[in-house]
C-alpha positions, 0 to 999 in steps of 0.5 A: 508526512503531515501527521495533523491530517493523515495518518503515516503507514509503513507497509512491507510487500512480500511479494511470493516470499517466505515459508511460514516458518520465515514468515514468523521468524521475520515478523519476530524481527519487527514486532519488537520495534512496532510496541512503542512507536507513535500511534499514528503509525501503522505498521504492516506486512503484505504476505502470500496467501499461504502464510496469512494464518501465520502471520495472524497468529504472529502479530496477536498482541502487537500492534502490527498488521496484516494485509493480503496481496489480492483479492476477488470481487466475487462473495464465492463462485466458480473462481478457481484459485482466487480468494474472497474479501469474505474469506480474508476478514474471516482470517483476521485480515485487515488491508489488501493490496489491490492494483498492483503493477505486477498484477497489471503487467502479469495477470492482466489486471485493469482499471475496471478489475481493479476497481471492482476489488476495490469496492468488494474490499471495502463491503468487507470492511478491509482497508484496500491499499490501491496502487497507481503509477506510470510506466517510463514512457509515459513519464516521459512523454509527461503524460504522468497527471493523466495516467494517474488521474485515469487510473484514479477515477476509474479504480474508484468508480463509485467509491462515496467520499465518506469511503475514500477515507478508509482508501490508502493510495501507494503511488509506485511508479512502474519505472522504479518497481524492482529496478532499484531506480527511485524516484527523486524526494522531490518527484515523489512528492511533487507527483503525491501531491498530484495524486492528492489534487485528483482525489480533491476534484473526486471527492473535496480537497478537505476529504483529500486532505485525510488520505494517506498517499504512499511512496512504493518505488525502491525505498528503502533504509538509506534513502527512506528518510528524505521521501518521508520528509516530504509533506505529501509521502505519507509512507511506503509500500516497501518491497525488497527492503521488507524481507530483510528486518533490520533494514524494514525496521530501520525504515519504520524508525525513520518514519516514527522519527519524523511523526 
């Protein structure tokens, strides 16, 4: 993490988990740890839509965040079961998770949806938290830079450079997704920092400087602290390690250590 430039963001992905009630239990858990560490910390959970107001009313007067799992591109419309950016920041909302592989793989999501969220998110004034990552193969053919650059330019097709800044990139390789498989420290950084050599040649290596670039493979307590060494991971879009407190906290103390 390089904490001069950018600032470092912890963001838990719940994915479709917990009740309300587990939803103020766990958020009880962290909040006690998020009071004093360094203010260029963020520290966010990412709950299903049912347990937004919940978790809204839970963090008042903490310094923990909310964020959504998704959002539509539309203002409103004939969109049975979607949910605008309008109506997420009137709850309080503040991030969404846009982009996600589970999204691409399941509901058909692509670069140019993606995108379209991306910059609805942004009119709305909620930080997106746009996710890139390569499928095995394509690592394996070594073809990672030009997925990542594909899925770079077009997600942030019209994004101004002065927005760019207000854009939180979660780097999650697909291969590492739910598999318990983690990037090596050094792949994940090598490939960040790819990430950040794309986003220099979209908007300025100085504007690409100030973006924060998470790692979201399969972190977790044990191995969170040799990925937020690396000066490119400037955190993590954690998924399992989240819904157990003492673990997601662990991995929050580890990144106010290294701050």
């Amino acid at each position: 993490m390089n904490k001069a430039t950018r600032r470092a963001v912890i963001a838990g992905n719940w994915k479709m988990n917990k009740t309300r009630e587990g939803t103020r239990s766990l958020i009880e858990e962290i909040t006690a740890i998020t009071a004093n560490v360094d203010e260029s910390l963020d520290v966010i959970v990412c709950v299903p839509y049912t347990n937004l107001e919940t978790a809204i009313d839970a963090v008042k007067g903490t310094r923990l965040k909310v964020a959504a799992q998704n959002v539509h591109w539309a203002e409103s419309g004939a969109f049975t079961g979607e949910v605008s950016a309008a109506m997420l920041k009137d709850l309080g909302v503040n991030y969404v998770i846009i982009g996600h592989s589970e999204r691409r793989q399941f509901f058909g999501e692509n670069d140019s949806t993606v995108n379209l969220r991306v910059l609805a998110a942004l009119e709305a004034k909620l930080t997106p938290i746009l996710c890139v990552g390569e499928l095995l193969e394509e690592r394996s053919d070594d073809i990672t830079a030009e997925v990542l650059s594909t899925q770079l330019k077009l997600g942030l097709k019209e994004v101004t450079a002065e927005q760019i800044t207000g854009v939180i990139i979660a780097y999650e390789p697909v291969w590492a997704i739910g598999t318990g498989e983690t990037a090596t420290a050094e792949q994940a950084d090598e490939t960040c920092g790819v990430i950040r050599v794309i986003l220099g040649k979209l908007f300025g290596e100085d504007i690409a400087e100030q973006v924060t670039i998470q790692y979201g493979g399969s972190m977790n307590a044990k191995n969170a602290k040799e990925l937020l060494e690396k000066t490119n991971v400037d955190g993590g879009l954690i998924g399992g390690a989240s819904l157990k407190g003492a673990d997601f906290v662990s991995i929050i103390r580890t990144a106010d250590d290294l701050i």
